[in-house]
N, C-alpha and C positions, 0 to 999 in steps of 0.2 A: 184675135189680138193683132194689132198693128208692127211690125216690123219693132218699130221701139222699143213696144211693152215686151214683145218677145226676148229684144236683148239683154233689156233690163232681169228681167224674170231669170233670163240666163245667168246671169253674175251676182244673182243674189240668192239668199238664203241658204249657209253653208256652215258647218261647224269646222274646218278646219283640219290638221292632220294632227301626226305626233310630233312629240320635241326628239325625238330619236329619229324620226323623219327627215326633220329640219335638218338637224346637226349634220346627218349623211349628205344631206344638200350642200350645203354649206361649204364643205370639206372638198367641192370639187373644184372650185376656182381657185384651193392656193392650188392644189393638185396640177389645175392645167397649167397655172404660172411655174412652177415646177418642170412641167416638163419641158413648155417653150426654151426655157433657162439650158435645161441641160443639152437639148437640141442644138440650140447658139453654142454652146462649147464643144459639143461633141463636130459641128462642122469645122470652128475653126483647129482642134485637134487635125483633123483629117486633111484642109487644106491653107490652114498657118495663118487664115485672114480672116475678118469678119464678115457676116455676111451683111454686104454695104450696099446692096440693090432697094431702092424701094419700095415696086413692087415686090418682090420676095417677102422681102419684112412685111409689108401687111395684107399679103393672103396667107404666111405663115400665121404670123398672130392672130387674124380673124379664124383662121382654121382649129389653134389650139387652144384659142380663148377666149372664143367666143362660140364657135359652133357648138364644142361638147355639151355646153349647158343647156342650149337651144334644145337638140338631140335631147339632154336628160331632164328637161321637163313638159317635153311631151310624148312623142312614141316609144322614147326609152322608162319611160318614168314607171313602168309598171315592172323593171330590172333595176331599179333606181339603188336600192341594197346593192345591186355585185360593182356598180360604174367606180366608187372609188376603189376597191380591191383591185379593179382590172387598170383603172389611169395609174394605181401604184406599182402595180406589178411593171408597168412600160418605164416607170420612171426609174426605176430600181434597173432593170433590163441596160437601160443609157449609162444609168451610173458603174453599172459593172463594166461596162464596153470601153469607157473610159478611163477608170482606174485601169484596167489593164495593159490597154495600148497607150497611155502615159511617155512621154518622151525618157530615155534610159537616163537623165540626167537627172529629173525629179524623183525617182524610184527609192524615196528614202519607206526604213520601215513605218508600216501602219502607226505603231504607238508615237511617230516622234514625228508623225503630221498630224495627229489629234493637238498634240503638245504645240507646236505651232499655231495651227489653228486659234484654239483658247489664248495665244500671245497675242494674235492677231489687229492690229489697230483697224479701225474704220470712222469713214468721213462722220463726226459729229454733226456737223451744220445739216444734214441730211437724213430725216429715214423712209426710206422708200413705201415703208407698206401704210405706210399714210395716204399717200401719193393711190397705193393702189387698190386700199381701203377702199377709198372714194368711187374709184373709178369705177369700182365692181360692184358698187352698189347701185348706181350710175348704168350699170350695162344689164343687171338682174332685174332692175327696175323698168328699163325700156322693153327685155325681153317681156315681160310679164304683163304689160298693160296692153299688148296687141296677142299675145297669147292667150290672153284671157279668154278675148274674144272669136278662141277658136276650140271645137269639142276634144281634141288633141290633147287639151290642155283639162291635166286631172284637177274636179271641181274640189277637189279637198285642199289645192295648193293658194287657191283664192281666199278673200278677206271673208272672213269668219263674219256670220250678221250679227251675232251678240256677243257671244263667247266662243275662244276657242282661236287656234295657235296655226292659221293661214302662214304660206313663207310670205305673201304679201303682205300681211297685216307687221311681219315682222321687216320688210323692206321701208313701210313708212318710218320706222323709229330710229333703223339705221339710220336713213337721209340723215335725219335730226343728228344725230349721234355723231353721224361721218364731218355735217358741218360745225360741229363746236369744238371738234378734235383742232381745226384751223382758222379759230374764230379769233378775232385782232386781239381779243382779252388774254390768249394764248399763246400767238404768235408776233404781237407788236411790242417791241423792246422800248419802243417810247411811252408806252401806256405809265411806266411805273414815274417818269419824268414829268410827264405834261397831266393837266389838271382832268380830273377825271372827266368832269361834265363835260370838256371839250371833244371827250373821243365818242361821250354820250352821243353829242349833237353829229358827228361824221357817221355813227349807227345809225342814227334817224335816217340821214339820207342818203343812205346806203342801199337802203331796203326799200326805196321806191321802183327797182325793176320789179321784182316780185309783185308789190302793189298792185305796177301794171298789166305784169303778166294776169295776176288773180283775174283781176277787171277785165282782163280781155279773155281769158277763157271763160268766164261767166256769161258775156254778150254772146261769145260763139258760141257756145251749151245752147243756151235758148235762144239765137234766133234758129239753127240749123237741125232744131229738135234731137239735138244727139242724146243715143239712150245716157243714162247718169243713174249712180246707186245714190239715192235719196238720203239714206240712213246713215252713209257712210261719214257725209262731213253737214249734210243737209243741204235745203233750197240753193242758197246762194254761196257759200262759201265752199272754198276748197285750198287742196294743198297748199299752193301759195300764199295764199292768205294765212296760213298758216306756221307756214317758214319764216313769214315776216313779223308778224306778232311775237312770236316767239324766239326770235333775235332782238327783237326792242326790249319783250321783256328782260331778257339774261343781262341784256347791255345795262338796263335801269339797276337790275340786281347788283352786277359788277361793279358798278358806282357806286354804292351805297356801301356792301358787305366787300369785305376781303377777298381774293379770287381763288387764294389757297385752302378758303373754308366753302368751297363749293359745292362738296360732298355731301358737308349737314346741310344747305340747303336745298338739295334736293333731295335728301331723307326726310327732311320738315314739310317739303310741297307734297311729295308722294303721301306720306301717311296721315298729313291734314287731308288730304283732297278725299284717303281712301276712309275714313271719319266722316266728312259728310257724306259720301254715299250711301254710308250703314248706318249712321243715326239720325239721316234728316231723310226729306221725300227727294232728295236731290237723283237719285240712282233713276225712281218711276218718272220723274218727271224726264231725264234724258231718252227713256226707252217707251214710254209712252207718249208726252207730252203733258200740258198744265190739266189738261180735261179729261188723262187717263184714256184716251182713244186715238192713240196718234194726230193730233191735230199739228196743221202749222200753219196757223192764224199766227200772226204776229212778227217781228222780226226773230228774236230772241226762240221761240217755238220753230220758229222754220230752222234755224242755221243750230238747236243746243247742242248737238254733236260735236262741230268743230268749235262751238264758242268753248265751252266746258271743258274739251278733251285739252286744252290749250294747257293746261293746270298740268298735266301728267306729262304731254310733251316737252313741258319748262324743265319741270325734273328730269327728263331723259339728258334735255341738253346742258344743265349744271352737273350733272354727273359725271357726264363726256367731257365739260370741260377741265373736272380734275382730271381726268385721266389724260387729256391732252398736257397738261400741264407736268405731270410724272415723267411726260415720254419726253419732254425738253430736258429732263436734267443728263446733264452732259455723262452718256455712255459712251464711249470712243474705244471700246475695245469688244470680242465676241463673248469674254467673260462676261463683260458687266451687261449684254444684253442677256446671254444666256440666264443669268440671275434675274434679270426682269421677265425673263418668259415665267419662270420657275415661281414668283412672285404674285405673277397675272393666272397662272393658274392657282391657285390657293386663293384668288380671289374669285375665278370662274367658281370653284367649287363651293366658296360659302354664297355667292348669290344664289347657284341652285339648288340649297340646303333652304335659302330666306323665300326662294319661289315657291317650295313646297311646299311650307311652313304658311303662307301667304296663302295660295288655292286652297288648302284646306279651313283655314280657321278667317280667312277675310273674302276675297271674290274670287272665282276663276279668271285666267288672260282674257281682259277684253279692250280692243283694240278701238272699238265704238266709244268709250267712254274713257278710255286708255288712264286704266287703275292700276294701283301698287304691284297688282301681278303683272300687267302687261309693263309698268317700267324695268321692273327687276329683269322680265324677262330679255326684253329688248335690250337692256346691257350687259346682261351675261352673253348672250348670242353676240352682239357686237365686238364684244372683247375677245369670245372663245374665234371670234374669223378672224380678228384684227392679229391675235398670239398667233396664229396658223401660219399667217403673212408671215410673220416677224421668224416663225420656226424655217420658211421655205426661205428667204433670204440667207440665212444663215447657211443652211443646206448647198445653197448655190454659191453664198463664200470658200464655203472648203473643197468645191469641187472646182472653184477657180483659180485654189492655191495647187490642185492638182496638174491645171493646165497654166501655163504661167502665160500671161500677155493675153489670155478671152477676157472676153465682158458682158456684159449681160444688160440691156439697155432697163432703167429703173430697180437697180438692186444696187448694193454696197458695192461701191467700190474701194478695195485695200486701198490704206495707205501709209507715207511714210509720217509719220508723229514727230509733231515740231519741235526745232530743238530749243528745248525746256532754258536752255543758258542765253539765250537772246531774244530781248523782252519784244521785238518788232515784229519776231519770224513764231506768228501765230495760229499760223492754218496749215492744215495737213495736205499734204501731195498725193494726188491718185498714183499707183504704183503701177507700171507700166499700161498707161494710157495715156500720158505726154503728147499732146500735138495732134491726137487720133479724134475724131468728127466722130459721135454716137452716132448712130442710124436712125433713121425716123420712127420713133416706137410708137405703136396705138394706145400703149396707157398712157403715155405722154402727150400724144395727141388729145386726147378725150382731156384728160386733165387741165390743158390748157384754155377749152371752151367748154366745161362742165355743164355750163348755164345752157348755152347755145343747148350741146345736146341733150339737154332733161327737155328743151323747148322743142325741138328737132323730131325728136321721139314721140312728144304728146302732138302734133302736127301732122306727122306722116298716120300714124295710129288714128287719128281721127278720118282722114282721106283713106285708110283702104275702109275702113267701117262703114265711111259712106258707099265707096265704087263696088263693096264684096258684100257678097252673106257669106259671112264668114261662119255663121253658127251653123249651117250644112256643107260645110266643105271639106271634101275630101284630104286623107293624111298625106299625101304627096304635093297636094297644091297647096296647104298649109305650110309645111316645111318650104317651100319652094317661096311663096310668099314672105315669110318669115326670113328667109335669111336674105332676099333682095332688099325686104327694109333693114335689118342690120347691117347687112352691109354699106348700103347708100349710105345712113348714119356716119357708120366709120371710115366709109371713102370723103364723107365730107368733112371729116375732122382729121380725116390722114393731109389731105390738100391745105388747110388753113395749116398747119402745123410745119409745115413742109418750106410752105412762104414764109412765116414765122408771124403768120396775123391772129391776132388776140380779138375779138369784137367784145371788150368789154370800156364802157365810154363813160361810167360812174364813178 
C-alpha cells in the first residue's frame, strides 16, 4: 500500500464510542474554563491586580485550555473517566482557598451571599458562553483533525463509517449548530425592519469565502495526493461546501417561514428526510451507490454523502437557530439565567428520551448520512456543552462577588442596572471595572479570526502530514508535535488580537 492508502485506511472504518463517553469528554472544557477563571481570581486575591502581562495570559490559557484536552485525547484518554473528577477536585480545591482568605470586609454569612448572588444583575447585551461555545468547538476541532492522524489518538474517538457516535462525527454538527447560534436571522436587529429578500441577497454573498475556501481545498486534496476519507462527504465536496449551502439554505428558509417557528422546521426536515431513507432506496443508494457497489460514476454518485446529508444538517441549524433566538430574550439578572439552565436541561432530557426512542424504532446515529438520530443527537450534546458554559459562568460570577474588583476575561461581568426613571440611561455599567483594559484573552483572540483559524488549522495539519508519518510516531514526538501546532495557531491569533486586526474583507 502506498503511503496514502495507508492513511486513508488509517482513519477509516470505525464504529465510534459511547454517549457516556462523549458526555465525560465534553465536560472538560467548561471544566478547564472554570478553572483558568478561578486561577485569574485567586491571583488577583493574593496580589490586588490583574494579571496584565501578555505573555502570562497566553501560556496560562494555552496551558489550562487547551493542553488538558490535547493530554485527554490521547495518552490520557485511556483514564479519560477519572480527568473530570480530578480537574473538579482542583477547581473545588481554588474555590475553598479563596472563600476562605476572602478580604475581612466581604465575610458576610454563606446564606446572604447565595441571596445576593440570585439579586445579582448582569450585562444583557452580552453572553459569554456563546462567545466560548464557538471557540471550543473551534479548538476540539483543530485538535482533532491532526490527531487523528496520529496512533495516540483512540480509533473510537474518530468519525464512525456508517453508524455509530465518534466525538468527531459529533464536532461536525456542533460547527453547524455553534454557527446558527450567531447567524444574522438571530443576531441582526434590522432583519425585522428591512425587507427580507434584501438580507437574502447579503447571505448569498456572504458565503463566497467558504465557496472559495471549498474550491481551494479541493484543487489542493488532488493535485498534492493528500490521503481523504471518501465516504465521509465524497469525491469532490467537503466541509465548506457544506457550511455554505446550508447557510443559503436557512437564509431562503428564513425569508419565506417566520424565524420563531424554526423548531417545526426542523422537526419537519429531520423526520421527512428520516421517511425517505426508510421507505424509499434513498438510505442504499447513499451507502452503496445507484449500482449497489459503491460506484462514483457521475457527479451526484461521487459527492451523495454531502449532497444528501445537507437535508439533516439544515435541521441541525434551524434548531440552533431557535435556540439562539431563546438565549436573546433579555435575561439580565443570575435568576433569570439560572431558570434558563433549569429549562435547557428538561429539554436535554426529552431529546435524549426522543434519541432513544429514534435508534430503536427509526436508524442508529449516523453522521454519513446525518439522520433524525444523529440530529437529535448533535443538539442534545450541543446544548448539554452550551448549559455547562452557561453553569461555569455563573460559578465564576459568585466567586467574583466573593473577591470584589477581579475579573475574569469573557465571563459576566456584574453590573449596575439602569435606572429604570430615566428613559435615555439604558445600558448597565460593569461594576468595578471602570477605566481597567481586559488582558488579551485567547477565547477572544480565536473568536475574533474563527475563520482564519478553522483555515490555519486545516493548512498547518495538512504540512505536518506531508513533512511526518505521523501514523508510526512515537507518543512523545506526538505530543510534542501536537502542541507546537496548537500553539503556532494560538500565538498567531494571540498577535492579530493584540494589534486589534480582524482579516475579514466580506
Amino acid at each position: 500500500m502506498s503511503q496514502k492508502e495507508l492513511k486513508e485506511a488509517f482513519i477509516s472504518n470505525f464504529n465510534g464510542t459511547s454517549l457516556l463517553e462523549i458526555s465525560l469528554a465534553l465536560s472538560l472544557a467548561p471544566l478547564c474554563l472554570l478553572c483558568r477563571g478561578l486561577l485569574l481570581i485567586l491571583y488577583y486575591l493574593h496580589y490586588r491586580k490583574p494579571l496584565s502581562s501578555r505573555k502570562y495570559s497566553l501560556l496560562l490559557d494555552f496551558l489550562v485550555l487547551v493542553s488538558p484536552l490535547l493530554f485527554c485525547c490521547t495518552v490520557l484518554s485511556p483514564i479519560l473517566f477519572l480527568m473530570p473528577a480530578i480537574i473538579a477536585a482542583f477547581c473545588a480545591g481554588i474555590f475553598a482557598k479563596i472563600y476562605s482568605q476572602r478580604k475581612q470586609e466581604t465575610r458576610a454569612p454563606f446564606r446572604q451571599i447565595v441571596k445576593d448572588f440570585q439579586k445579582t444583575s448582569l450585562d444583557p447585551g452580552y453572553i459569554p458562553a456563546i462567545t466560548v461555545f464557538r471557540v471550543y468547538i473551534n479548538v476540539l476541532t483543530s485538535i482533532s483533525i491532526l490527531a487523528v492522524d496520529f496512533p495516540q489518538y483512540p480509533r473510537r474517538y474518530a468519525k464512525a463509517e456508517t453508524y455509530g457516535t465518534g466525538i468527531m462525527d459529533l464536532g461536525v454538527g456542533a460547527f453547524i449548530f455553534g454557527n446558527a447560534l450567531v447567524c444574522p436571522e438571530v443576531r441582526q436587529k434590522s432583519y425585522v425592519t428591512q425587507p427580507k429578500f434584501s438580507n437574502l441577497a447579503k447571505q448569498f454573498f456572504s458565503v463566497w469565502p467558504l465557496i472559495f475556501l471549498g474550491a481551494g481545498r479541493l484543487l489542493s486534496v488532488k493535485s498534492l495526493e493528500y490521503h481523504e476519507h471518501t465516504s465521509e462527504y465524497g469525491v469532490h465536496w467537503n466541509f465548506f461546501f457544506s457550511l455554505a449551502f446550508v447557510r443559503l439554505a436557512a437564509s431562503l428558509l428564513l425569508a419565506v417561514f417566520p424565524k420563531n417557528k424554526s423548531w417545526l422546521l426542523a422537526i419537519n426536515l429531520a423526520v421527512l428526510y428520516q421517511l425517505l431513507l426508510n421507505t424509499t432506496p434513498l438510505k442504499m443508494f447513499i451507502l452503496h451507490g445507484s449500482n449497489g457497489r459503491d460506484t462514483r460514476v457521475g457527479f451526484l454518485n461521487a459527492n451523495r454523502e454531502g449532497l444528501l446529508s445537507l437535508l439533516g444538517y439544515l435541521a441541525i441549524y434551524m434548531a440552533s437557530v431557535q435556540v439562539g433566538l431563546c438565549l436573546l430574550k433579555c435575561r439580565s439578572s443570575v435568576k433569570g439565567w439560572a431558570g434558563a439552565v433549569c429549562f435547557s436541561l428538561l429539554t436535554i432530557l426529552m431529546l435524549f428520551l426522543f434519541l432513544h426512542v429514534s435508534q430503536a424504532y427509526a436508524d442508529p446515529v449516523s453522521r454519513r448520512m446525518a439522520n433524525l438520530s444523529y440530529c437529535i443527537w448533535v443538539v442534545a450534546h450541543s446544548l448539554t456543552l452550551f448549559t455547562c458554559f452557561v453553569v461555569t459562568d455563573l460559578t465564576l460570577v459568585f466567586t467574583k462577588l466573593l473577591v470584589k474588583g477581579s475579573s475574569v476575561p469573557c465571563c459576566w461581568d456584574v453590573v449596575k442596572p439602569p435606572d429604570t426613571g430615566k428613559k435615555h440611561e439604558t445600558e448597565a455599567v460593569p461594576v468595578g471595572n471602570e477605566g481597567k483594559l481586559s488582558p488579551v484573552c485567547l477565547i477572544s483572540a480565536i473568536n475574533k479570526n474563527q475563520l482564519l483559524y478553522f483555515v490555519l488549522a486545516n493548512v498547518m495539519t495538512g504540512m505536518v502530514n506531508i513533512l511526518i508519518d505521523t501514523i508510526h510516531s512515537k507518543a512523545v514526538f506526538a505530543l510534542c508535535i501536537l502542541h507546537l501546532y496548537m500553539f503556532s495557531i494560538c500565538l498567531i491569533m494571540h498577535i492579530l488580537h493584540a494589534r486589534n486586526i480582524v482579516l475579514k474583507f466580506w
